[in-house]
C-alpha positions in Angstrom: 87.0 41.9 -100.1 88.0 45.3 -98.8 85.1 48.1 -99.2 82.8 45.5 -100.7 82.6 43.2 -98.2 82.2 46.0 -95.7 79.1 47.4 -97.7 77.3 43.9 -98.3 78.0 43.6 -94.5 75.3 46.5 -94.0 72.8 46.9 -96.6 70.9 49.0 -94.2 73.5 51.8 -94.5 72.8 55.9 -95.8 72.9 56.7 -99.1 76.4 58.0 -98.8 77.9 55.3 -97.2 76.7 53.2 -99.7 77.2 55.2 -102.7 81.2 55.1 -101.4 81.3 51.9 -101.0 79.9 51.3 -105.2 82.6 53.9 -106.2 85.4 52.4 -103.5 84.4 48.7 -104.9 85.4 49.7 -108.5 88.5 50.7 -107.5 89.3 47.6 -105.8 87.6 45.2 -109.3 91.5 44.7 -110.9 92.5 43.0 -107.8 89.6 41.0 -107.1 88.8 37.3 -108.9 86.0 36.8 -111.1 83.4 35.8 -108.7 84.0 38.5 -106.6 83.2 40.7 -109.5 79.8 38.8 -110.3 79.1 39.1 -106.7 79.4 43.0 -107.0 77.0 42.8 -110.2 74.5 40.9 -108.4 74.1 42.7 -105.1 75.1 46.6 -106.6 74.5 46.8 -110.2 71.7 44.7 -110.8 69.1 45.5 -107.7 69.9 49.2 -107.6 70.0 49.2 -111.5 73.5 50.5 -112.1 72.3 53.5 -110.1 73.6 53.9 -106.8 70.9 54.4 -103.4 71.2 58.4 -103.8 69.5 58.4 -107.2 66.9 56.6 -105.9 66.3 58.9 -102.9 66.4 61.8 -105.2 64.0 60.2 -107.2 61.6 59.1 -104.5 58.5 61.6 -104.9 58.1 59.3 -108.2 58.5 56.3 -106.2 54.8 54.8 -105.3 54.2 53.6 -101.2 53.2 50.0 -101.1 49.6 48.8 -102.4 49.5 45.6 -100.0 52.4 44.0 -97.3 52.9 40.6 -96.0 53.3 40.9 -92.3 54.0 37.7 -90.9 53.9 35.6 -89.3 57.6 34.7 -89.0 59.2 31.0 -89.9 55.4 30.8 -91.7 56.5 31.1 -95.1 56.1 34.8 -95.7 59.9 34.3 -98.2 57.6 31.7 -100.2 54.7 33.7 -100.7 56.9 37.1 -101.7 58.5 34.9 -104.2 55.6 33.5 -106.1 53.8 36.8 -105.3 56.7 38.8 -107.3 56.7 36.6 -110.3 53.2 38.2 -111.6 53.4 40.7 -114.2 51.1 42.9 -111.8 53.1 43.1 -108.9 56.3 45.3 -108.0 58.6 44.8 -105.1 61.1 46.6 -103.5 64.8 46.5 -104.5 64.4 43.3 -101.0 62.2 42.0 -99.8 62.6 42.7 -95.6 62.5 46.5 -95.7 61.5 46.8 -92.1 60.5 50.2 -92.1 57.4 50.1 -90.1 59.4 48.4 -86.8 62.9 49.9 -87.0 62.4 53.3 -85.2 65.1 55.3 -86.6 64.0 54.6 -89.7 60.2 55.1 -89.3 61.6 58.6 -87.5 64.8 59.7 -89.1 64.8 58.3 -92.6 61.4 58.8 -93.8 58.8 57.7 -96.4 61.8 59.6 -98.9 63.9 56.3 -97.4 61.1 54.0 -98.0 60.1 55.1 -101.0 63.5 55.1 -102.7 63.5 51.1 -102.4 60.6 50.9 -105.1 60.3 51.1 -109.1 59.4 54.1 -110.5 56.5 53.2 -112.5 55.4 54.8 -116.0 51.9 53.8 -115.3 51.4 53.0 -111.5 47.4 52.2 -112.1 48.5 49.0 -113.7 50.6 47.6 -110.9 50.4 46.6 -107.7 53.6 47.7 -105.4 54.1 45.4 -102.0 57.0 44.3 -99.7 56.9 41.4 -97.2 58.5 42.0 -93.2 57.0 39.4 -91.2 58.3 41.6 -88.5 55.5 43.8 -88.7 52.9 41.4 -86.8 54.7 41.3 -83.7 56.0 44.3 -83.7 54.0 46.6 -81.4 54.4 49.8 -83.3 54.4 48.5 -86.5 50.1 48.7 -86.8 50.0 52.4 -86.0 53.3 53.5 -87.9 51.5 51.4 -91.3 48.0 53.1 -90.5 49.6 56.3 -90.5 51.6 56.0 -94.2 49.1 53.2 -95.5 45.9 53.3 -94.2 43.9 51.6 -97.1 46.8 48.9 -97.3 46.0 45.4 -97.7 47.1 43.0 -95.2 48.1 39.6 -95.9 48.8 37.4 -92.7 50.3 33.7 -92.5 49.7 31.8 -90.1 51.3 28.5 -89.1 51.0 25.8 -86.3 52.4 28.1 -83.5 54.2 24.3 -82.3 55.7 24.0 -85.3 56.6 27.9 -85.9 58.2 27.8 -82.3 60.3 24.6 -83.0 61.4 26.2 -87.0 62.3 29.3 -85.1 64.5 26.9 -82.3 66.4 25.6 -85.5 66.6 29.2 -87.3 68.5 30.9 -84.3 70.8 28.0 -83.6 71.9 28.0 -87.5 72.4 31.7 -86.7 74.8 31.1 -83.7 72.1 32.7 -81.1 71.1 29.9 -79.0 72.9 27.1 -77.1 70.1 25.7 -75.0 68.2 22.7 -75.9 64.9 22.9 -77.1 63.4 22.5 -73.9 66.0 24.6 -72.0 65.0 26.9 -74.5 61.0 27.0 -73.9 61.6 27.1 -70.1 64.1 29.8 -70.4 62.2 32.0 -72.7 60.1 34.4 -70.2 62.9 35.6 -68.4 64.9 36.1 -71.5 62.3 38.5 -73.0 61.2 39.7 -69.7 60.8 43.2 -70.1 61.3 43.4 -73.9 57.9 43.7 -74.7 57.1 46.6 -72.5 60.4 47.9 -73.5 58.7 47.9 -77.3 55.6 49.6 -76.7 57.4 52.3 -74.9 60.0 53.2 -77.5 59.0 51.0 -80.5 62.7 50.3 -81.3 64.0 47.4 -82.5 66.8 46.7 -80.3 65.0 44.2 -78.3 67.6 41.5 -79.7 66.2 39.2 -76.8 62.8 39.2 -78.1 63.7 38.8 -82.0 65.9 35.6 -81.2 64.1 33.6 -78.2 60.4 34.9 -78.3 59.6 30.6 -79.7 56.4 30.9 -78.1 55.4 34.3 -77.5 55.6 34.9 -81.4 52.7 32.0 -81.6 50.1 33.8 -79.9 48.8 35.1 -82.8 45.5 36.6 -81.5 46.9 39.0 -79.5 49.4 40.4 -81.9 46.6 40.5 -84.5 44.3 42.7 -82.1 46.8 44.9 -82.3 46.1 45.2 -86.3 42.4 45.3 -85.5 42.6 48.8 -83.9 43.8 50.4 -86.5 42.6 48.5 -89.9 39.0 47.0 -91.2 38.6 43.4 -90.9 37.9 44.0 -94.7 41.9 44.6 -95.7 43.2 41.6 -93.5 43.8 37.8 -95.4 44.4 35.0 -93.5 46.1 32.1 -94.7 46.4 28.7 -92.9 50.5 28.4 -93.9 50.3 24.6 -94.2 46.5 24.9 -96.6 49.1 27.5 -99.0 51.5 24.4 -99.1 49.2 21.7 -100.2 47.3 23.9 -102.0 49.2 26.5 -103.9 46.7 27.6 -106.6 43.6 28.0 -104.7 45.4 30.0 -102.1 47.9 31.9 -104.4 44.4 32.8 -106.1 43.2 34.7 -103.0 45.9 36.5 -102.7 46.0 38.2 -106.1 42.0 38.7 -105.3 42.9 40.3 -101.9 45.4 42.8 -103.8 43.6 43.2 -106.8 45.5 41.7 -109.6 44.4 39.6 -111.8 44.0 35.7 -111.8 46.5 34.6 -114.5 48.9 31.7 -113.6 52.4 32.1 -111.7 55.2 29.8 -111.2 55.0 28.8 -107.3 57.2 25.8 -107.4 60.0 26.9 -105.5 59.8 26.9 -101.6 61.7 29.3 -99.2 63.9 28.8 -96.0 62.9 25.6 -95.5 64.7 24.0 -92.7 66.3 20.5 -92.0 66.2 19.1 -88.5 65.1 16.3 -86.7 61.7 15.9 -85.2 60.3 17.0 -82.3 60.1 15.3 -79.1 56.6 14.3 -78.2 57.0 15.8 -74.6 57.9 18.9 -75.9 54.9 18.6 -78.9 52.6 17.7 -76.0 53.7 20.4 -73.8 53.2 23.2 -76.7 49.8 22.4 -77.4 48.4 22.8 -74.5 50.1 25.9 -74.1 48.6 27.4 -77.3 44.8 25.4 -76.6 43.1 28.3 -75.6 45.2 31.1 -77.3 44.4 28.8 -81.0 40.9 29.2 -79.9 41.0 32.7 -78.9 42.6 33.3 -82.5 39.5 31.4 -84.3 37.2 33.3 -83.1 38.7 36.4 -83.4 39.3 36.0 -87.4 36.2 33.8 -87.9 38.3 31.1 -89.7 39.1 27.1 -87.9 42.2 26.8 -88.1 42.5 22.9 -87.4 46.2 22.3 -85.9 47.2 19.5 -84.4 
């Protein structure tokens, strides 16, 4: 697909690059079918609205910061929630919904809240709207808490949490669709410290995010919620934080969708939330391997209770 395909290959790339690649793409439409063509309307045209990513960097003074951001917890259904979330009349999102500003380094450092801002609407009447993006890499993330408290310090958090067993095992499945992992499960959980030995330390040092290791076999680390949350708690009031049980959101979309828009402040009218995100296929888990992850998150799930003040009930 020529200049195209290279472009929706890296969406993460300057305002030049991909401002070449729009006008390069054109050139290329005569000889390209017809769902090639769509494909350019849907991933240039229609979420930079016919405008390429300059325009919107030049126009990003009028561009508001984010009023509230989902930050995990990864494989917990953060993709669902930024869906139903972005379907009220109140609420904004950026031009995707992963910007990962707030744990990339270069872009915390190089590009800039002009970068960051240029992925949002400009907004006639911003007091009317409420302007958030979902990364759920932000939770584990070391750096991300002070980087956020630094452009966003009145944000409000939302935070989903799921059965760390079941996150881990999701999060198996996820990297083996994506080609990363070759162990068995089991392999997998016994291999995982000295994978991402190192990674962590690695993170809180530098705060980049080339710690591919840690990304694609942290299965367990990723479930100790309490720690990565204490994190949060150094640099944000208890007051802007929302935790949600992940599998209470599922079976009870309404009541929970509900405290969301009261956490952000928009109000309670009804949303469509009948679509569900990422949700994977694979067989269940083996009870050895169930058995053995419990006890390993026992006392971190207790740790995290009291911590947040809220049972979390997992079996």
């Amino acid at each position: 697909m020529g200049s195209f395909g290279k472009w929706w290959r890296c969406r993460a790339c300057s305002a030049r690059e991909v401002s070449w690649y729009i006008k390069a793409s054109l050139l290329e439409l005569p000889q390209m079918s017809r769902s090639v063509v769509q494909q350019v309307y849907t991933h240039v045209f229609k979420p930079y609205g016919i405008l390429p990513v300059a325009f919107r960097r030049a126009t990003s003074h009028l561009r508001p910061i984010p009023d509230f951001l989902i930050i995990g917890a990864q494989k917990s259904g953060t993709t669902t929630l930024h869906g139903w979330i972005s379907n009220h009349p109140e609420v904004k999102t950026g031009v995707w919904k992963e910007v990962h500003f707030f744990d990339w380094r270069h872009r915390y450092e190089k590009r800039g809240l002009r970068w960051y801002r240029s992925h949002f609407p400009v907004l006639i009447k911003p007091s009317k709207f409420k302007v958030g993006e979902s990364t759920p890499e932000y939770l584990f993330n070391p750096a991300s808490p002070r980087r956020v408290a630094e452009t966003i310090p009145n944000a409000r958090l939302v935070v989903l949490l799921r059965n760390p067993v079941d996150r881990a095992y999701s999060h198996y499945h996820h990297s083996r669709r994506l080609g990363a992992e070759s162990l068995t499960f089991k392999e997998a959980l016994e291999a995982e410290e000295d994978r991402i030995k190192g990674e962590m330390r690695k993170l809180k040092k530098t705060g980049t995010h080339k710690g591919k290791k840690y990304m694609k076999y942290s299965y367990k680390k990723r479930g100790e919620y309490a720690d990565q949350i204490e994190r949060w708690l150094k640099y944000f009031d208890r007051s802007q934080f929302l935790f949600i049980k992940s599998e209470s959101m599922f079976r009870k979309p309404k009541k929970k969708l509900k405290e969301v828009k009261n956490h952000i402040g928009v109000s309670n009218i009804n949303i469509t939330y009948k679509d569900k995100k990422n949700e994977g296929n694979y067989e269940k888990m083996e009870f050895e391997a169930r058995k053995k992850l419990r006890k390993h998150f026992e006392v971190k799930n207790k740790k995290l209770e009291k911590l947040i003040g809220k049972k979390m009930r997992w079996e």
